[in-house]
GUNUTOR-81864 format. One record per residue (C-alpha): residue number from 1; residue in three letters; chain; y, x, z. Coordinates in Angstrom, 2 decimals. Each point is the difference from the previous one (the first is absolute). Example, Ala and Ser with C-alpha at 12.3 -4.5 7.8 and 13.67 -1.06 7.14 Angstrom:
2
<pt seq="1" type="ALA" mol="A" y="-4.50" x="12.30" z="7.80"/>
<pt seq="2" type="SER" mol="A" y="3.44" x="1.37" z="-0.66"/>
//
This chain:
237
<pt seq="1" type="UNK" mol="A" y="-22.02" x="65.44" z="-9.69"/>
<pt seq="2" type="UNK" mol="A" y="3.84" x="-1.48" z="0.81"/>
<pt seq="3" type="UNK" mol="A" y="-0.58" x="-1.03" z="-4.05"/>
<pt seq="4" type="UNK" mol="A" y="-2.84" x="-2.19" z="0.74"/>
<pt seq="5" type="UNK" mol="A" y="1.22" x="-1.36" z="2.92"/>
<pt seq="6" type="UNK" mol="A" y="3.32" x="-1.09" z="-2.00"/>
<pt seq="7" type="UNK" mol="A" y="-2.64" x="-1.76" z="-2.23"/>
<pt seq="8" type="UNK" mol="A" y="-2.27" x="-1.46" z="2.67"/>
<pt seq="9" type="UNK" mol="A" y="3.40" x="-1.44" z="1.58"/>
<pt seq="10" type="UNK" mol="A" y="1.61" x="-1.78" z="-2.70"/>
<pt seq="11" type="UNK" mol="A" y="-3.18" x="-1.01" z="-1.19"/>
<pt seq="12" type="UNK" mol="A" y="-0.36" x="-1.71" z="3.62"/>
<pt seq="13" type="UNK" mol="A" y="3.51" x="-1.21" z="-0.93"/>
<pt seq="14" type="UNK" mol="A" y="-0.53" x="-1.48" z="-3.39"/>
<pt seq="15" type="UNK" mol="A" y="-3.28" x="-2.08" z="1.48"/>
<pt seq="16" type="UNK" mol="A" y="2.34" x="-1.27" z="2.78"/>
<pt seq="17" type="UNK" mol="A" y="2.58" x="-1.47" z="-1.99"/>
<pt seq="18" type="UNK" mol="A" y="-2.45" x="-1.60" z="-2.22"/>
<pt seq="19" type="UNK" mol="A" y="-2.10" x="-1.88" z="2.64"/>
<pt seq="20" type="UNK" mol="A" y="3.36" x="-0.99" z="1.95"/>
<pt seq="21" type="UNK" mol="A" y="1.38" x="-1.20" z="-3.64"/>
<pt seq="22" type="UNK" mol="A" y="-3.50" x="-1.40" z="-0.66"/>
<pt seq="23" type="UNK" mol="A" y="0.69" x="-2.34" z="3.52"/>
<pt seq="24" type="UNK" mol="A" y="3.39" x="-0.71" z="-0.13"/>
<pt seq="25" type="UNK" mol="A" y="-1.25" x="-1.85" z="-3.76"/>
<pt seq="26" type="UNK" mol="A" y="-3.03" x="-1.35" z="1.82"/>
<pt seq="27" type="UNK" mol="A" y="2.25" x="-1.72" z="2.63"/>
<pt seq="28" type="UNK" mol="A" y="2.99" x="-0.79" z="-2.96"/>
<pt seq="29" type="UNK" mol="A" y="-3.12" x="-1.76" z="-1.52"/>
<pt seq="30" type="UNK" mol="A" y="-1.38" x="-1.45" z="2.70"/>
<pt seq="31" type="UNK" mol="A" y="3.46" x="-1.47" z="1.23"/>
<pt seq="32" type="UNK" mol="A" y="0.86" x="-1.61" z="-2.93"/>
<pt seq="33" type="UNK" mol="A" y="-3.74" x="-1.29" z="-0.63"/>
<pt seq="34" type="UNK" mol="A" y="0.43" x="-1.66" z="4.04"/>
<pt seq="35" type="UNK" mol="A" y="3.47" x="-1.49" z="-1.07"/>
<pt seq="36" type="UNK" mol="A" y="-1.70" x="-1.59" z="-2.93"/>
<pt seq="37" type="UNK" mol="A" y="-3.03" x="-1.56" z="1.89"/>
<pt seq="38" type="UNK" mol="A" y="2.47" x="-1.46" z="2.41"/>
<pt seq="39" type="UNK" mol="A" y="2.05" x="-1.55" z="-2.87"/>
<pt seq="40" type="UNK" mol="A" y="-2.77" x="-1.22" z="-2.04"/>
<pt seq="41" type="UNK" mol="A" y="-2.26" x="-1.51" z="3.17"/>
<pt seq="42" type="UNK" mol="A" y="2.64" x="-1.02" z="2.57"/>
<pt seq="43" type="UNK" mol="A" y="0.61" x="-3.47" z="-0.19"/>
<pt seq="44" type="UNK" mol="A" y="3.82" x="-2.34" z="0.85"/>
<pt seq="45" type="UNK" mol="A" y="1.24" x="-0.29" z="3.33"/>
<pt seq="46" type="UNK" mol="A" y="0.33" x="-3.64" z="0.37"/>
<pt seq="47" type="UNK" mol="A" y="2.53" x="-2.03" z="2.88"/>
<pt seq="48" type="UNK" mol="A" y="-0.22" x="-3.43" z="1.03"/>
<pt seq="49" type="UNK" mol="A" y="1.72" x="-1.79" z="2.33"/>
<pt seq="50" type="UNK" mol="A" y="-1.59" x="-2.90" z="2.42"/>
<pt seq="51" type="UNK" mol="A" y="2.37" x="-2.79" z="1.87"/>
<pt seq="52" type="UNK" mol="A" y="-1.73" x="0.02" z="3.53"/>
<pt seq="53" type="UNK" mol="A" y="2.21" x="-2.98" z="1.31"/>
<pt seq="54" type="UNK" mol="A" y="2.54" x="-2.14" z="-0.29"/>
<pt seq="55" type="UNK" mol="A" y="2.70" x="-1.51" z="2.48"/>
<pt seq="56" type="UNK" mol="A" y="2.89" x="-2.60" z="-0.54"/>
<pt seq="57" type="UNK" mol="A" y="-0.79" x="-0.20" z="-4.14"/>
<pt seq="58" type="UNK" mol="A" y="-2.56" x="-3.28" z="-0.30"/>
<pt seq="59" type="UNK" mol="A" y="0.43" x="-3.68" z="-2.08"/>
<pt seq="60" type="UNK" mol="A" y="2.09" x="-1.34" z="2.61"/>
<pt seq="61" type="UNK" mol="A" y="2.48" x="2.24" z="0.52"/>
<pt seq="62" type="UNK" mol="A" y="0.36" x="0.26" z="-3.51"/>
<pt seq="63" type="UNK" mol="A" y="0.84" x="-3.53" z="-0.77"/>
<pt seq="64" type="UNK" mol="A" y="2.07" x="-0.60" z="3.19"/>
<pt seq="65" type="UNK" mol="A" y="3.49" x="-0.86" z="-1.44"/>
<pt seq="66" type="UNK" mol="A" y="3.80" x="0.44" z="1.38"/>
<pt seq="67" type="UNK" mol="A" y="0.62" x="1.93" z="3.12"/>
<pt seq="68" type="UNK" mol="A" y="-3.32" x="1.43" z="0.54"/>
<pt seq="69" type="UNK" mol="A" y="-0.68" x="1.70" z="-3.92"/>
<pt seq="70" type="UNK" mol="A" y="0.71" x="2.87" z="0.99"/>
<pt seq="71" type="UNK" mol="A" y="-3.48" x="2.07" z="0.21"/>
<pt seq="72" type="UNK" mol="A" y="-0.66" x="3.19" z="2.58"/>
<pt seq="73" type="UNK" mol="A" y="-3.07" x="1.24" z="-1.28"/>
<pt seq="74" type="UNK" mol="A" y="-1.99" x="2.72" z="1.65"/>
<pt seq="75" type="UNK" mol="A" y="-3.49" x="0.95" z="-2.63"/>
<pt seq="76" type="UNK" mol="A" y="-1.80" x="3.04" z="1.06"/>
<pt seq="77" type="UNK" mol="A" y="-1.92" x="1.87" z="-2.34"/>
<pt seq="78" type="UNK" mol="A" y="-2.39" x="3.00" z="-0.32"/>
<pt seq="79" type="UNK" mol="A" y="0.09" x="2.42" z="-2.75"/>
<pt seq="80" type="UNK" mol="A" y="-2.79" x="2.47" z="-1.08"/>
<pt seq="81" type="UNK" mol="A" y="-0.47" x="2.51" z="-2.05"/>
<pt seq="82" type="UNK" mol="A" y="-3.64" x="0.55" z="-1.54"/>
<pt seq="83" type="UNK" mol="A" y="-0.22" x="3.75" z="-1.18"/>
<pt seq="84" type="UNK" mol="A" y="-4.01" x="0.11" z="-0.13"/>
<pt seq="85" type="UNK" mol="A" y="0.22" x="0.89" z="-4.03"/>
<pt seq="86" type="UNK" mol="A" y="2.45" x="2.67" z="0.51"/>
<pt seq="87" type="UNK" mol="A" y="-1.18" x="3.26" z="0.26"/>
<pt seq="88" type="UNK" mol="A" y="3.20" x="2.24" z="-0.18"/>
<pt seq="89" type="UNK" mol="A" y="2.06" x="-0.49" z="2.99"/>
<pt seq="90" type="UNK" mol="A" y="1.23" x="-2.80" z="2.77"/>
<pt seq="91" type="UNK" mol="A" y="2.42" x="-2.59" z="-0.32"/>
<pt seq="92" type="UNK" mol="A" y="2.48" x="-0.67" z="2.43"/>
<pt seq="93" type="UNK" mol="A" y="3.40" x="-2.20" z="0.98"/>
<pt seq="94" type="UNK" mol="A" y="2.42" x="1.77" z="1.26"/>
<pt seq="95" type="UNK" mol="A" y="2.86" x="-0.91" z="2.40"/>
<pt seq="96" type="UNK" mol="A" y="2.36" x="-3.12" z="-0.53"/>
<pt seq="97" type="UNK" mol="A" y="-2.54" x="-2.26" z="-2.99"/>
<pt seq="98" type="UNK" mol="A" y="0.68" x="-3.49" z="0.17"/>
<pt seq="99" type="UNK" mol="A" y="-1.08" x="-3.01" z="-1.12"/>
<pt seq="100" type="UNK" mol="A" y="1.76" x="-3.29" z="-1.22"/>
<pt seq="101" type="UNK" mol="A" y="-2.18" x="-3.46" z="-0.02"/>
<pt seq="102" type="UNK" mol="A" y="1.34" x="-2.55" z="-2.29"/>
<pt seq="103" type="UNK" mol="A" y="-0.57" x="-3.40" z="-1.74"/>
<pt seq="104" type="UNK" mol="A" y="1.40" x="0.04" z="-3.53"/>
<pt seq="105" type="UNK" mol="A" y="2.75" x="2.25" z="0.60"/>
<pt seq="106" type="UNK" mol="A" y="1.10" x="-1.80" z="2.84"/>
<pt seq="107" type="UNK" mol="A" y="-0.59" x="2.61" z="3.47"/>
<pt seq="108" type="UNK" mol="A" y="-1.96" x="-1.40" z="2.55"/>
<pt seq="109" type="UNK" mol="A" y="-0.36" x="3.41" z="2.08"/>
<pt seq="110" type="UNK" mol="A" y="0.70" x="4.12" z="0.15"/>
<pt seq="111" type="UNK" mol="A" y="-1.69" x="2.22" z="1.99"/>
<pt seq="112" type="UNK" mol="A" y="-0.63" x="4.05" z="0.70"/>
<pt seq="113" type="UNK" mol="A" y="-3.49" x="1.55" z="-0.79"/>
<pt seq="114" type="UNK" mol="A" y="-1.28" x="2.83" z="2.16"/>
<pt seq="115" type="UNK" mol="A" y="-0.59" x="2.95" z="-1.27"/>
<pt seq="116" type="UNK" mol="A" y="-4.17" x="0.60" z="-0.45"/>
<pt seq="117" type="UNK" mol="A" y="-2.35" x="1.66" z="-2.44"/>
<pt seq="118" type="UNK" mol="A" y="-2.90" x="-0.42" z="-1.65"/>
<pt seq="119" type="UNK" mol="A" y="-2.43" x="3.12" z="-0.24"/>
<pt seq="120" type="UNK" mol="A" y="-1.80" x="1.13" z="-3.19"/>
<pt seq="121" type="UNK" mol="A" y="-2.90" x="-2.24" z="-0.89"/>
<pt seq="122" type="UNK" mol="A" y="1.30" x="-2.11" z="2.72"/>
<pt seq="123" type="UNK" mol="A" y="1.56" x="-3.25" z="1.33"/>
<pt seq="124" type="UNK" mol="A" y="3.29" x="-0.73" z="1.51"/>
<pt seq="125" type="UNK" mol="A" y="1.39" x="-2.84" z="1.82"/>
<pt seq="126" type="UNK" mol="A" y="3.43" x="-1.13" z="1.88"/>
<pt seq="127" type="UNK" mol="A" y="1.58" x="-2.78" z="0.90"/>
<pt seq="128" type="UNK" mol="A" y="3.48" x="-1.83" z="0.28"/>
<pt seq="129" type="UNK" mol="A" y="2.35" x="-2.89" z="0.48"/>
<pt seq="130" type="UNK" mol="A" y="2.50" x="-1.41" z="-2.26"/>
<pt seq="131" type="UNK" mol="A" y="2.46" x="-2.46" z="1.31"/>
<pt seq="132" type="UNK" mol="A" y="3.30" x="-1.67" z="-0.60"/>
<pt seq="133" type="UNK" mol="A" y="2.75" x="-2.15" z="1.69"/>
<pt seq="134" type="UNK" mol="A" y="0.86" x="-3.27" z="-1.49"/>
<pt seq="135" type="UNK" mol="A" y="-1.41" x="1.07" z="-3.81"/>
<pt seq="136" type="UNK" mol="A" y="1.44" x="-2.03" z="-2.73"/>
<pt seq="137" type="UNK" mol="A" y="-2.04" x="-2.08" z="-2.16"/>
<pt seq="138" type="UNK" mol="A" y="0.85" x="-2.35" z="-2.70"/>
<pt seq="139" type="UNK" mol="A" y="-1.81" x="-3.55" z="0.39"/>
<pt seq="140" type="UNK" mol="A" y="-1.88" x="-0.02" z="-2.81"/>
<pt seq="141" type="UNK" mol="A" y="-1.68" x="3.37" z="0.50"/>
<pt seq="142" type="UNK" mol="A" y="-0.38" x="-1.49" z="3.91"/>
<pt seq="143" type="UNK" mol="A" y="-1.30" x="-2.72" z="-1.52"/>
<pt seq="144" type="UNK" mol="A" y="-2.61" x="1.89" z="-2.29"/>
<pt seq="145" type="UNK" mol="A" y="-0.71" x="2.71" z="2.69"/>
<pt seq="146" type="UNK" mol="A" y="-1.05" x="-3.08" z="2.34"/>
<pt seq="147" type="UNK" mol="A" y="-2.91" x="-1.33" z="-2.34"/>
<pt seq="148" type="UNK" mol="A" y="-1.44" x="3.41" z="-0.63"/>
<pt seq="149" type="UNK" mol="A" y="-0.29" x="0.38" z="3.51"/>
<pt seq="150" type="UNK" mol="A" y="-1.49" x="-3.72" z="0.81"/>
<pt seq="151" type="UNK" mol="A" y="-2.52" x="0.90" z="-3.22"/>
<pt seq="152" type="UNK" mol="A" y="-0.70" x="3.92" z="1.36"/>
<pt seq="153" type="UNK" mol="A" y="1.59" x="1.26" z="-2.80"/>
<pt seq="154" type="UNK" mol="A" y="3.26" x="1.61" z="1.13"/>
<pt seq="155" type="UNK" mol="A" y="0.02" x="3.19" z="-1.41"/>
<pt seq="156" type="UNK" mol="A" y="2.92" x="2.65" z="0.90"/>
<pt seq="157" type="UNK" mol="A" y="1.27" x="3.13" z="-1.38"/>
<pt seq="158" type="UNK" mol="A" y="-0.11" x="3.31" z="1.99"/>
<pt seq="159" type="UNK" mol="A" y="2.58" x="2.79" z="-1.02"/>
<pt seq="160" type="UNK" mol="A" y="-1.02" x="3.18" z="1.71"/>
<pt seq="161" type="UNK" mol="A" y="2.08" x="2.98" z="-0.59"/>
<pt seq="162" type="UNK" mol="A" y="-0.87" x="3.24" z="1.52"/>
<pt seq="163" type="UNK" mol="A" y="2.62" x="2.71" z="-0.42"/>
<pt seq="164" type="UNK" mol="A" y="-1.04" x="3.82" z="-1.34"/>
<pt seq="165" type="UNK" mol="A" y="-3.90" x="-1.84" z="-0.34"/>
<pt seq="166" type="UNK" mol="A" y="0.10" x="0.27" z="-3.87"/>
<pt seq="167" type="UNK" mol="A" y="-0.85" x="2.71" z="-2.39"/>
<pt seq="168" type="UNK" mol="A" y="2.31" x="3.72" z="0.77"/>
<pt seq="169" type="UNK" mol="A" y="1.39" x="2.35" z="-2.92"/>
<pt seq="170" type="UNK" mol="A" y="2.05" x="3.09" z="-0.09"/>
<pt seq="171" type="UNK" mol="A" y="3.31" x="-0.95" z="-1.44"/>
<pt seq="172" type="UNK" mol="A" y="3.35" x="2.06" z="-0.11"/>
<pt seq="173" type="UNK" mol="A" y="2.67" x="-0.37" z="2.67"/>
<pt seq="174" type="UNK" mol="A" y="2.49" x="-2.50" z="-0.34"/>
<pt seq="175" type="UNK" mol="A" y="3.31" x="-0.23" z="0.59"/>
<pt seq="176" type="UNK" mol="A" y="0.84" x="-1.50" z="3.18"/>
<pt seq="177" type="UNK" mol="A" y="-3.93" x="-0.11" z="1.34"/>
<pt seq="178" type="UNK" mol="A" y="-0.83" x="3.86" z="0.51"/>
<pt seq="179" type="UNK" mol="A" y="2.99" x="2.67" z="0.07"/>
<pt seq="180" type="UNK" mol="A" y="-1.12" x="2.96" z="-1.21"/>
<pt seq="181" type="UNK" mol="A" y="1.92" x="3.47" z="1.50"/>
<pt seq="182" type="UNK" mol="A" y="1.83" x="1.94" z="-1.84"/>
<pt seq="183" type="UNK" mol="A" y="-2.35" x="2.99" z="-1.77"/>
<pt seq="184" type="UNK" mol="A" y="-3.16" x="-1.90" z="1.18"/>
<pt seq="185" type="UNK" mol="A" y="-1.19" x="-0.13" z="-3.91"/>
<pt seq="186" type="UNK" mol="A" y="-2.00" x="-3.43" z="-0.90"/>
<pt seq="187" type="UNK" mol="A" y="-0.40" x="-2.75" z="1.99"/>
<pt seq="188" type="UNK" mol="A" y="-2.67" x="-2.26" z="0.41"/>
<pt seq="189" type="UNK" mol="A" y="-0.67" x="-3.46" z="1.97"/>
<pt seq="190" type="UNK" mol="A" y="-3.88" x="-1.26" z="0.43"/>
<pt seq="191" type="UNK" mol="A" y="1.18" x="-4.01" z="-0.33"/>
<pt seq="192" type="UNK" mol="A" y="-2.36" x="-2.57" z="0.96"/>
<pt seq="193" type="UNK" mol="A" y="0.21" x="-3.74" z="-1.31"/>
<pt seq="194" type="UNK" mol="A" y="0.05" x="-2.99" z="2.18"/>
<pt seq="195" type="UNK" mol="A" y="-3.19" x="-1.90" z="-0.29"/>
<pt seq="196" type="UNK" mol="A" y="0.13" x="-4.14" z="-0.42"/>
<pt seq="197" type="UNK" mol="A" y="-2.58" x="-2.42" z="0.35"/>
<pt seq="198" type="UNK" mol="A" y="0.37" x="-3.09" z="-1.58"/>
<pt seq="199" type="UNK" mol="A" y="-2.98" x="-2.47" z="1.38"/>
<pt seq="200" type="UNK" mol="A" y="-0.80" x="-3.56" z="0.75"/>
<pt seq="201" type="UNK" mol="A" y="-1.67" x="-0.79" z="2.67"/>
<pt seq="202" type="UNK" mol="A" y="-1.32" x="-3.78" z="0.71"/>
<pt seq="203" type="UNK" mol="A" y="0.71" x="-1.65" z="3.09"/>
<pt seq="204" type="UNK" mol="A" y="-3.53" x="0.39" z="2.25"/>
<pt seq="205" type="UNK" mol="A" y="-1.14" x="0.97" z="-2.83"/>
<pt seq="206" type="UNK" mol="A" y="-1.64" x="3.82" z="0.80"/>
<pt seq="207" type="UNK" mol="A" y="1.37" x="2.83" z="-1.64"/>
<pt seq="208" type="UNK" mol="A" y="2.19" x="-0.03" z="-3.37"/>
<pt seq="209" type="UNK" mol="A" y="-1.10" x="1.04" z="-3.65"/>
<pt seq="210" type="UNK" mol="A" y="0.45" x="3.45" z="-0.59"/>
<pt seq="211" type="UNK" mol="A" y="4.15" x="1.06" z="0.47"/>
<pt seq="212" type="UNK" mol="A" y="2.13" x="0.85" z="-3.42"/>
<pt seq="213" type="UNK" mol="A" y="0.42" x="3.80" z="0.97"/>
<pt seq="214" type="UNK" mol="A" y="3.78" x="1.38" z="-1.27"/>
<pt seq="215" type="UNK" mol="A" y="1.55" x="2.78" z="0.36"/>
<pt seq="216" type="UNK" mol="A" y="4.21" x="-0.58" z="0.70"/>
<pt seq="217" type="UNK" mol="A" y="3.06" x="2.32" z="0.45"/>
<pt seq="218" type="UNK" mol="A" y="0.36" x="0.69" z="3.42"/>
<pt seq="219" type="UNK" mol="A" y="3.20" x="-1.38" z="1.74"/>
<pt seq="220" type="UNK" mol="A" y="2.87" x="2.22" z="-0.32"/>
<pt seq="221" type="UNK" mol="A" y="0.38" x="3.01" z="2.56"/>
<pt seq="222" type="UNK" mol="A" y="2.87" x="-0.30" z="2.64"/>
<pt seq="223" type="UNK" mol="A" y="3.48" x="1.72" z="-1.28"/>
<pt seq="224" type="UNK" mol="A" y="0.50" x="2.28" z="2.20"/>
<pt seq="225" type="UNK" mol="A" y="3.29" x="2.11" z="0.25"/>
<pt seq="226" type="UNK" mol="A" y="2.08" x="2.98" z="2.92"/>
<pt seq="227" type="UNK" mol="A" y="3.09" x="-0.88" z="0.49"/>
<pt seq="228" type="UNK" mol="A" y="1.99" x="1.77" z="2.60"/>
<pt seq="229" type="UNK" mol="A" y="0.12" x="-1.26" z="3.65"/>
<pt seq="230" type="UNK" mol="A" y="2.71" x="-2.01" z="1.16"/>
<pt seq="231" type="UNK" mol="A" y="3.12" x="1.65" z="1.70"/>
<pt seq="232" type="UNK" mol="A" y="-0.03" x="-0.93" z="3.98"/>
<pt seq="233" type="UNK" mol="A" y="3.31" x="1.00" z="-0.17"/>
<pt seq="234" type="UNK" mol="A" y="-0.84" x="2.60" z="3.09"/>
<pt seq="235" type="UNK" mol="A" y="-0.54" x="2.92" z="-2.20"/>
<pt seq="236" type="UNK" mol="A" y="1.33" x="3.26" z="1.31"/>
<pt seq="237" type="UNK" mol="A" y="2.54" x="2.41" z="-1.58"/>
//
């Protein structure tokens, strides 16, 4: 009798670790089969950027001369992010993006970018204001600038960077960026690249062409360093 119950239990055993290896493949399967839909059907996220309004940057004040060239600009813009064809997770900006306006290299405004999301399969939207003091622009670009504008086809270029809003590896510490203890084996850093948007947006002109998407080294961490505290000279012995 104890014989056949040793049997009847492993038995029991053997059929349980088949069906629970049977589903662990299922799900192995299954996983990797849902990873692969999602890459082969899930479409770009696309950004564009829309200038809203414009304030102190029209022909006149561009082709004023002497004292009053200077140019105070203030443009605010909207930018959205349209994540309908994406299927595999939000996209966000994160704390401190920015975004530069400009007219052929020459800066006519900078400006933060709140931080805001758009879901999966959805739509995102926020808005800012880029602005400068007495900008700096040669004549002839003043000159040039001013006849777009008169003809409605000023067209400006939107740099929005969004720091940690790229794509995120797993890379190995480095020196001066993580410190690893002493004895704590391998070390590891999940590092995410800035995000930049390179667009051009026309002057009342709705929103921009799809943005040039790039990926770009994040800014350099902070050095940070102890050092020991000053002496107050009323130390006591």
């Amino acid at each position: 009798m104890a014989a056949r119950d040793e049997v009847d239990y492993w038995e029991v055993f053997l059929r349980t670790s088949i069906f629970l290896l049977a589903a662990a493949v299922a799900c192995g399967i299954g996983f990797l089969f849902y990873v692969a839909w999602l890459g082969i059907t899930s479409g770009n996220t696309e950004y564009t950027v829309t200038i809203t309004g414009v304030d102190g940057l029209d022909a006149a004040a561009l082709r004023q001369r002497g004292d009053l060239a200077a140019l105070s600009p203030v443009l605010d813009i909207a930018v959205r992010i349209d994540n309908t064809l994406n299927k595999a997770g939000n996209q966000c900006f994160g704390k401190h993006a920015s975004a530069v306006v400009s007219y052929r290299d020459a800066v006519l405004g900078k400006g933060t970018v709140p931080e805001f999301c758009a879901q999966t399969l959805g739509v995102g939207e926020t808005t800012a204001t880029a602005w400068a003091m007495d900008a700096q622009m040669p004549r002839f670009l003043r000159d040039r600038l001013a006849g777009e504008m008169e003809r409605g086809e000023a067209v400006l270029d939107v740099a929005v960077r969004a720091p940690g809003s790229g794509s995120c590896d797993l890379q190995d510490c480095v020196d001066g960026i993580v410190v690893r203890p002493r004895g704590a084996g391998s070390c590891y850093v999940y590092r995410c690249m800035d995000l930049l948007l390179d667009c051009k947006a026309k002057i009342g002109g709705g929103p921009s062409p799809p943005c040039l998407v790039t990926d770009v080294e994040p800014s350099p961490p902070c050095l940070v360093t102890d050092v020991e505290p000053l002496s107050t000279g009323r130390e006591s012995f």
